[in-house]
Structures are given as C-alpha cells and as structure tokens.
C-alpha atoms as one frame of an Amber mdcrd trajectory, in Angstrom:
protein
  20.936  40.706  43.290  21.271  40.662  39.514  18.223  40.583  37.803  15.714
  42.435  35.267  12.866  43.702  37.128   9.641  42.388  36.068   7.347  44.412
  34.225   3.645  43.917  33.570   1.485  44.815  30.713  -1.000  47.613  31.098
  -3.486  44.715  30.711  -2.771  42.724  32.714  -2.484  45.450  35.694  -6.077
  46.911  34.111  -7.078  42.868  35.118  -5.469  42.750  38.338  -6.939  45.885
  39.721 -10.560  45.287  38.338 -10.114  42.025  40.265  -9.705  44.086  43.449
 -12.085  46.814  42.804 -14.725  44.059  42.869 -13.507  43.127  45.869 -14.469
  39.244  45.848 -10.909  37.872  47.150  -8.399  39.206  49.487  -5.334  41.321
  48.323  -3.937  38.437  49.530  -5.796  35.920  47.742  -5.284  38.507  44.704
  -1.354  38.561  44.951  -1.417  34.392  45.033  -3.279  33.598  42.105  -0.994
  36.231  39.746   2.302  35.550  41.712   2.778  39.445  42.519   3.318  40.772
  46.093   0.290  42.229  47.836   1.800  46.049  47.029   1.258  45.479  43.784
  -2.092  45.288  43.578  -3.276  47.940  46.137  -0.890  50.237  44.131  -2.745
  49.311  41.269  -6.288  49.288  42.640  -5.412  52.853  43.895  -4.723  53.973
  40.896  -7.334  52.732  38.796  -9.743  54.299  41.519  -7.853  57.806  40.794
  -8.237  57.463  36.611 -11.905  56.811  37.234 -12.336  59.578  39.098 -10.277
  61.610  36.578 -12.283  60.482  33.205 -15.787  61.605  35.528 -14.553  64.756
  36.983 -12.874  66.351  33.769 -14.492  65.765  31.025 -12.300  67.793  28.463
  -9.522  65.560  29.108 -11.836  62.344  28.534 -12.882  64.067  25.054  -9.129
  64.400  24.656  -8.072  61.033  24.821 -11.388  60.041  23.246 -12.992  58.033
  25.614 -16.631  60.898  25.217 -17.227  61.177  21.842 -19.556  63.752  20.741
 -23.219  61.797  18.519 -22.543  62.244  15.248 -25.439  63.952  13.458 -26.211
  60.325  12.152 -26.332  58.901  15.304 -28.431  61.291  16.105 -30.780  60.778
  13.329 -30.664  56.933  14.104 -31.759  57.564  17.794 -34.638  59.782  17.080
 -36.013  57.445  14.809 -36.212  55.186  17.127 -37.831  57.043  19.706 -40.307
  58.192  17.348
C-alpha cells in the first residue's frame, strides 16, 4: 500500500465525537455520513468523554489551560450591580 495516511483536524474530530455523544445516529450511521470507519469515531467519542471528565475533576489544570478563569474584580462589580 503506498499512501499518506489521512489526518483529521482537531475540529473536525471535536464535531464527529459531539455527534456521537448525543447519540442521535448509529456509529454506523456516524462513520457514513463523514466517510471514516466506525473505530474512528468510538475512539474519538471515548476520548472526548475522558477530557470532560478531566476539565471537571481537576480544576488546576482547567485554570492552566484557561478554560476557568477567575471574575475579574470588574466582573464582579458588574454582577453585583445587577443583583442589587
């Protein structure tokens, strides 16, 4: 076989494996409509269900990466104006 092996954009697995977390069509169906092999996108759905758990369970490396972001003291200020 000569051939490049195909690569996909973060993207477009991030797409993929949403697809399948919602669970509306088959892993079958799934692999069809993108023209991947069913593998694929249990591979992917697996780990999308692992990073989830990851960003929920430790939170110092979601501040890292800066996906929690700590109010700023003007969002702060903003929000308890508004409550008031």
């Amino acid at each position: 076989m000569t051939g490049k092996r195909k690569r996909y954009s973060a993207d477009f697995k991030a797409k993929v494996a949403l697809e399948a977390l919602r669970g509306e069509l088959t892993t079958a169906q799934l692999a069809s409509k993108y023209g991947i092999h069913q593998t694929m996108v249990g591979e992917w759905k697996k780990q999308a269900m692992e990073g989830l758990v990851a960003v929920f369970s430790d939170r110092s490396a979601a501040q890292e990466c800066g996906f929690w972001r700590k109010p700023s003291r003007r969002s702060e200020l903003m929000a308890s104006s508004v409550l008031n």
